[in-house]
C-alpha positions as CSV (number, residue, x, y, z in Angstrom):
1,X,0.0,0.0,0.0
2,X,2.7,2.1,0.6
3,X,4.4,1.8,-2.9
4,X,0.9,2.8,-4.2
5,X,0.2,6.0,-2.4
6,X,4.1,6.9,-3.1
7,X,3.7,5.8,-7.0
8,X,0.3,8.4,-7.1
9,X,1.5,11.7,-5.6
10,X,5.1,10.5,-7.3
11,X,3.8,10.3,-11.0
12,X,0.8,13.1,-11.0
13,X,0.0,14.5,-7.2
14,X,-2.1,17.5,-6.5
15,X,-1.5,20.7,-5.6
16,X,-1.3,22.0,-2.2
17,X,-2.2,25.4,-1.2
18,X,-0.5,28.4,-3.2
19,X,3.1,26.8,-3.5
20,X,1.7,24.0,-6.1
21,X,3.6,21.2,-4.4
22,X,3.6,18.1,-6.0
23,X,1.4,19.7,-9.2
24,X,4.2,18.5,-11.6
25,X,4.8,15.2,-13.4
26,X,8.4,13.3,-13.5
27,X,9.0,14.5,-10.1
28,X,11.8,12.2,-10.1
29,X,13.9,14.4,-12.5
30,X,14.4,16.3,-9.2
31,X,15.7,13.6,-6.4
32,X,19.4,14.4,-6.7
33,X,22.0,11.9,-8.0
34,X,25.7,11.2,-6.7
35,X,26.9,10.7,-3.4
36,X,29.3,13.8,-3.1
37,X,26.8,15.7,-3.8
38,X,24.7,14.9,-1.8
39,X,26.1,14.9,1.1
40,X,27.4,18.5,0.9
41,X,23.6,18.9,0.7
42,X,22.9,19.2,-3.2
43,X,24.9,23.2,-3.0
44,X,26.8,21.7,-6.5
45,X,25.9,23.9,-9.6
46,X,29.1,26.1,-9.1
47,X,31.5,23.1,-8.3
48,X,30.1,20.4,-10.6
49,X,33.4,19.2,-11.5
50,X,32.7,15.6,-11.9
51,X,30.6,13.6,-14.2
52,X,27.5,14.3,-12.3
53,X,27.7,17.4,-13.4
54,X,25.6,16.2,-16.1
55,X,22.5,16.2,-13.4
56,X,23.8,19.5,-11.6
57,X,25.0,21.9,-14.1
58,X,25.8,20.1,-17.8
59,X,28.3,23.3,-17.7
60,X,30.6,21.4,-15.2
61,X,31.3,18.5,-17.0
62,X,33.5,20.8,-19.8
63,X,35.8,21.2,-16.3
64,X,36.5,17.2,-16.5
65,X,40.4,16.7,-17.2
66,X,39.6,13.7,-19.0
67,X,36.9,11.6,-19.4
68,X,35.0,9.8,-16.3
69,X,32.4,7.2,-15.8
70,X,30.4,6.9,-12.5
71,X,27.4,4.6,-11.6
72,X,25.3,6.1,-8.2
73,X,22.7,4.0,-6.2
74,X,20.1,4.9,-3.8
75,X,18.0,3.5,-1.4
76,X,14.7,5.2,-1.4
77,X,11.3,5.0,0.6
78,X,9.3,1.9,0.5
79,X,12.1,-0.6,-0.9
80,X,12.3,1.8,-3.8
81,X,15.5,1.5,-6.1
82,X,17.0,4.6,-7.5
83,X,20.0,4.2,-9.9
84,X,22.1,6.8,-12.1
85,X,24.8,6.2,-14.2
86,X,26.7,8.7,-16.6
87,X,29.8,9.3,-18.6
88,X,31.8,12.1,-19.7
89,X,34.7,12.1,-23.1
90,X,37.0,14.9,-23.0
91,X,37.4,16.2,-27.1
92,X,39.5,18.2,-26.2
93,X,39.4,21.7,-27.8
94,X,36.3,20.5,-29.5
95,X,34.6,20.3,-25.9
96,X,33.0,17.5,-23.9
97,X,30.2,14.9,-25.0
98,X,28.6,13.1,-22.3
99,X,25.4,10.6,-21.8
100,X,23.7,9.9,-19.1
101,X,20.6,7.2,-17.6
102,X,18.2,8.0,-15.1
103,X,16.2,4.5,-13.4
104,X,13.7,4.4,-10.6
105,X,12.6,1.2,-10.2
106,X,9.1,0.9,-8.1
107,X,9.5,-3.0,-7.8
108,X,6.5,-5.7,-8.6
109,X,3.0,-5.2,-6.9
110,X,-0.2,-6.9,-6.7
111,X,-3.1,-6.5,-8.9
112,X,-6.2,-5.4,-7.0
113,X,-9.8,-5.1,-8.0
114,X,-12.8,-3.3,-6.5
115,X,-14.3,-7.2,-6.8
116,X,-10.7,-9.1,-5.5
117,X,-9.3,-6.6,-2.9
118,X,-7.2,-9.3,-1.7
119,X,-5.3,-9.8,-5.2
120,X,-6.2,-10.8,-8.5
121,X,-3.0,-13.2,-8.0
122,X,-1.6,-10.8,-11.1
123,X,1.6,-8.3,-10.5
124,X,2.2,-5.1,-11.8
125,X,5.5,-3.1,-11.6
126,X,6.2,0.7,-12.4
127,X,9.5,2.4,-12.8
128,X,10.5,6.0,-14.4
129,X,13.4,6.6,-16.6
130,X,15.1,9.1,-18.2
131,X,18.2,9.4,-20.8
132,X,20.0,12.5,-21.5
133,X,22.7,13.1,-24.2
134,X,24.8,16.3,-22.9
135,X,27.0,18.6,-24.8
136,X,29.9,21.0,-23.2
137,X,32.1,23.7,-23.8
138,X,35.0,26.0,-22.2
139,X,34.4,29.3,-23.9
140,X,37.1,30.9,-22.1
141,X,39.7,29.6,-19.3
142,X,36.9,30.8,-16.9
143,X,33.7,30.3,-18.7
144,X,31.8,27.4,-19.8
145,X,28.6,26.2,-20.8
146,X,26.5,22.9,-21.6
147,X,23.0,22.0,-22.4
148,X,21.1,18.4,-22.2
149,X,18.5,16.6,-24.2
150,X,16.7,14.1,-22.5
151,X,14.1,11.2,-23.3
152,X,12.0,11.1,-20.3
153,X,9.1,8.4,-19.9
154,X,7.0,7.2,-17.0
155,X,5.5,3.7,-17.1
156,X,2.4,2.3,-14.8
157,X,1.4,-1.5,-15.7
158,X,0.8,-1.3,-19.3
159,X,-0.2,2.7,-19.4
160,X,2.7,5.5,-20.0
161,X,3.6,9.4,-20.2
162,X,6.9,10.4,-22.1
163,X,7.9,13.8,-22.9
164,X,11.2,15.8,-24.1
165,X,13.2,18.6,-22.1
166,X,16.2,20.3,-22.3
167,X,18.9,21.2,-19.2
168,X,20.8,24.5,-19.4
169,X,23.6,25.3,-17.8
170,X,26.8,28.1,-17.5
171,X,29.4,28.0,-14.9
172,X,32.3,30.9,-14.2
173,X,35.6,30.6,-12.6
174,X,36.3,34.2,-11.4
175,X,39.2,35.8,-9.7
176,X,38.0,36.7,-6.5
177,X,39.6,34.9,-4.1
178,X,38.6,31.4,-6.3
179,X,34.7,32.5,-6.3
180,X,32.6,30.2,-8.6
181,X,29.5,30.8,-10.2
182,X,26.9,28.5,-11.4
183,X,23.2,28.5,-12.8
184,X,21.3,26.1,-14.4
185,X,17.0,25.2,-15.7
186,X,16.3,21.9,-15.7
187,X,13.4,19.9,-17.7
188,X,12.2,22.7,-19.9
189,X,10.1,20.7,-21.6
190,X,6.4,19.6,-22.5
191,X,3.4,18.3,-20.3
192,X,2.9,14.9,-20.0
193,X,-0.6,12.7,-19.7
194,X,-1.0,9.5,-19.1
195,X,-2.4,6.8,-21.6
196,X,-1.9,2.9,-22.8
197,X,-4.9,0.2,-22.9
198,X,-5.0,0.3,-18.8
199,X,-7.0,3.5,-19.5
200,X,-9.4,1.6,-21.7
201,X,-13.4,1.1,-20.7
202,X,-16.5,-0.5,-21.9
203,X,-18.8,2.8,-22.3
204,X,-22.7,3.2,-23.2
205,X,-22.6,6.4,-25.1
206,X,-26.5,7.4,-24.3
207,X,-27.8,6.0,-21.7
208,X,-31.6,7.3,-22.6
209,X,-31.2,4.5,-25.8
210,X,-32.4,1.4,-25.6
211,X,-30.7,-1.5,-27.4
212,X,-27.3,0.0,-28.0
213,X,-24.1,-1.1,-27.5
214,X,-23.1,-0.8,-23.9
215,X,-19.6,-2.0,-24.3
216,X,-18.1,-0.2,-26.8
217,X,-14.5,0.6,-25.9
218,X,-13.6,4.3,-24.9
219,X,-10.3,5.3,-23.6
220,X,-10.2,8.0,-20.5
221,X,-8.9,10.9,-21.2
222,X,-6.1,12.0,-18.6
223,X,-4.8,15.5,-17.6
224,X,-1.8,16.8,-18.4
225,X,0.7,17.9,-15.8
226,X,3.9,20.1,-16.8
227,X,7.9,18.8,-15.8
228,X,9.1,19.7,-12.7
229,X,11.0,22.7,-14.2
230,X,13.9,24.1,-11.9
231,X,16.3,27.4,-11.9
232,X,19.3,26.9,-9.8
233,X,21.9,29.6,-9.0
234,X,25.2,28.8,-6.9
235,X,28.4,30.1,-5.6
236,X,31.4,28.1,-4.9
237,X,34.5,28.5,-3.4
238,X,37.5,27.2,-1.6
239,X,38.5,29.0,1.7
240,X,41.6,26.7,2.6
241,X,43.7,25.5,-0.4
242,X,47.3,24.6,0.6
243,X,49.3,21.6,-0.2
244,X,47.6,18.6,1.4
245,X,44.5,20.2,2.7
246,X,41.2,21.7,0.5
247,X,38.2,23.0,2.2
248,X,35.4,24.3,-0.1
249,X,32.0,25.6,0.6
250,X,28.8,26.2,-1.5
251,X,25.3,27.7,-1.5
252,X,22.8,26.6,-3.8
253,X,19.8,28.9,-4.2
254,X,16.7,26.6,-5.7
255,X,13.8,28.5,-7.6
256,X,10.9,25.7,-8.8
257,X,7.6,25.7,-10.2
258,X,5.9,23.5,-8.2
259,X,7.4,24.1,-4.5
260,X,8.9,27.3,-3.2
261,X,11.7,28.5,-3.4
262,X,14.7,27.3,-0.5
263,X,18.7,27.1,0.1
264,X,20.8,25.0,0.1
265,X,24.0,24.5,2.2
266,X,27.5,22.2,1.4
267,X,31.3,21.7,3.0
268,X,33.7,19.4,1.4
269,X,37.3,18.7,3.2
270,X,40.1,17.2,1.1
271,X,43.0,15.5,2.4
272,X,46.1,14.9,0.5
273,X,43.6,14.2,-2.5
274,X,42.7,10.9,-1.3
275,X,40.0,11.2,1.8
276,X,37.2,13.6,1.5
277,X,34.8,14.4,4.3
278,X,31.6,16.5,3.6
279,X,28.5,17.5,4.9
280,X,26.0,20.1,4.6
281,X,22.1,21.2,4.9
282,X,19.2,21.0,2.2
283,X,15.8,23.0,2.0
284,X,16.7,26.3,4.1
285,X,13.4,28.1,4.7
286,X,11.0,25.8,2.7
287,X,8.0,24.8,4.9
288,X,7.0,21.3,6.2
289,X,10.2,19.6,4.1
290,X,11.6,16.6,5.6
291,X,14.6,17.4,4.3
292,X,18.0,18.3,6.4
293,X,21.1,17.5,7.5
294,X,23.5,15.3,4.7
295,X,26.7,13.7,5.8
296,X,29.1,11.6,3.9
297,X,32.9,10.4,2.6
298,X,34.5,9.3,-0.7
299,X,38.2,7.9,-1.1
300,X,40.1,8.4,-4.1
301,X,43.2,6.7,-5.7
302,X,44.8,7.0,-8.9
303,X,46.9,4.4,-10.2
304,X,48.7,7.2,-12.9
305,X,47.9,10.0,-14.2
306,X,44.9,10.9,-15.5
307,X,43.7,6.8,-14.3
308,X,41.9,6.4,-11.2
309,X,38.7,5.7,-9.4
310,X,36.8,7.1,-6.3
311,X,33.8,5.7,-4.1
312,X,31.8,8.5,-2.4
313,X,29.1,7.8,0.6
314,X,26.2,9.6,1.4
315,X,23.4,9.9,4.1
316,X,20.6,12.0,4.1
317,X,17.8,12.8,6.7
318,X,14.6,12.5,5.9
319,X,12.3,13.4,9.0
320,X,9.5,10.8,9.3
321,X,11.3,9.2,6.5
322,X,13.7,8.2,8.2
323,X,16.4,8.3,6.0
324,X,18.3,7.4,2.8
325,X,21.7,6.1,2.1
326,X,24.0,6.6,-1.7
327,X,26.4,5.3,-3.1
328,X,28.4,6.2,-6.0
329,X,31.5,4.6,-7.7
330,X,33.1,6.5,-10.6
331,X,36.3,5.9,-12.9
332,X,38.6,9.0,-14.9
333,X,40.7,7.3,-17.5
């Protein structure tokens, strides 16, 4: 029962009072990927200097010395499965391509009927997914900017909603004591509804007619919700950088159309470029979020230049949630 309140106000919801929470579809576009992060409590778009930039700010991933893979998984609410995965090649004066999968996986349920409330003995699953294809380039030594398209499509049994959007993003390095600056939109793109032969029903078009067909098939006709479209704006920058020690902060400001608008809060500490401990603070000032405090770690080696990999850690508070754990392991070749 769980999965199938969580799967409703996931896929269409309804709005609540003047902030329109949960009045977009695809809501998942928006549960943040990678375990760095995360942890410093999603305050990224101005560092975004990893391949999951290509979530945060498609900008970042122009900032990538050479190319990097990285696969994140999350466990969600209600045995929910959450996996990202993403890669980045380095053209090197002709910019940076990169590609990227989005899977949340709902698991298998049971059918129920108004007539067998107890099971039909049938399952059902549901999952969302979404694949972007990601494009990046250094204008400058200090500017860059990328843009994604993605494929997005939400399944339910045998009924779907798909739709097309677009990520923009510009990040700049500036002088100023190491200051960085990013902004990004996310999933500018068009409604989605909901249709497929679930949504089919045997229909008696006049009742006041006698001898007619009462089951010819009609299909319901479903509203159309628009993507969770999001504006982010960040600053960046590192206040301790000497030979074996880095400490950076960040501060995401988050502007949505269906929520209001909050802040969020990261720290990163890096030492000798091997051990990085982070944490940080997500939805400043938004009311009744569950969302708060993120802690986590990553480890990196490099077995020669410019080969390596790096596992990051995340946990994040969730309130009556509970909480959620992530986990991300990424190569740079």
């Amino acid at each position: 029962m769980k999965k199938i309140i969580l799967i409703y106000l996931i896929s269409f919801g309804f709005v609540f009072a003047q902030s329109k929470t949960g009045s977009s579809a695809a809501p998942f576009l928006n549960v943040a990927i990678g375990a760095r992060p995360i942890a410093m409590g999603g305050a990224f778009s101005a560092t975004a200097n990893d391949v999951s930039a290509l979530y945060w700010n498609p900008a970042g991933v122009s900032r990538i010395a050479g190319s990097e893979a990285m696969f994140s998984y999350s466990t969600w609410f209600a045995d929910i499965n959450y996996n990202w995965s993403g890669a980045a090649i380095n053209l090197g004066g002709m910019g940076t391509v990169g590609l990227s999968v989005t899977y949340l996986d709902y698991g298998s349920m049971e059918v129920t009927t108004l007539a067998e409330q107890d099971g039909t003995g049938q399952m059902f699953d549901a999952n969302d997914i979404a694949l972007g294809l990601t494009y990046a380039y250094n204008l400058t030594d200090k500017f860059s900017i990328g843009g994604t398209a993605k494929y997005i499509e939400q399944r339910i049994w045998n009924s779907s909603a798909t739709s097309v959007a677009f990520d923009l993003g510009v990040l700049y390095y500036s002088d100023i004591m190491g200051l960085r600056i990013g902004a990004s939109i996310s999933n500018f793109g068009s409604d989605m509804s909901l249709s497929g032969k679930d949504l089919l029903v045997q229909h008696d078009i006049d009742l006041q007619i006698e001898g007619n067909n009462e089951q010819i098939l009609a299909t319901l006709n479903t509203d159309s919700y628009p993507l969770p479209l999001l504006f982010r704006i960040g600053l960046a920058m590192d206040v301790i950088k000497i030979e074996d020690h880095v400490v950076s902060i960040g501060i995401d400001a988050l502007h949505p159309n269906d929520n209001d608008e909050s802040l969020n809060v990261g720290l990163e500490y890096v030492l000798y470029d091997l051990l990085a401990l982070r944490g940080g603070y997500k939805s400043l000032f938004l009311d009744n979020t569950e969302e708060g405090l993120t802690l986590g770690a990553g480890i990196k080696y490099n077995f020669a230049p410019g080969l390596g990999f790096y596992f990051d850690y995340a946990y994040q508070d969730f309130g009556i949630f509970e909480n959620t754990q992530h986990f991300t392991l990424g190569l740079r070749f």
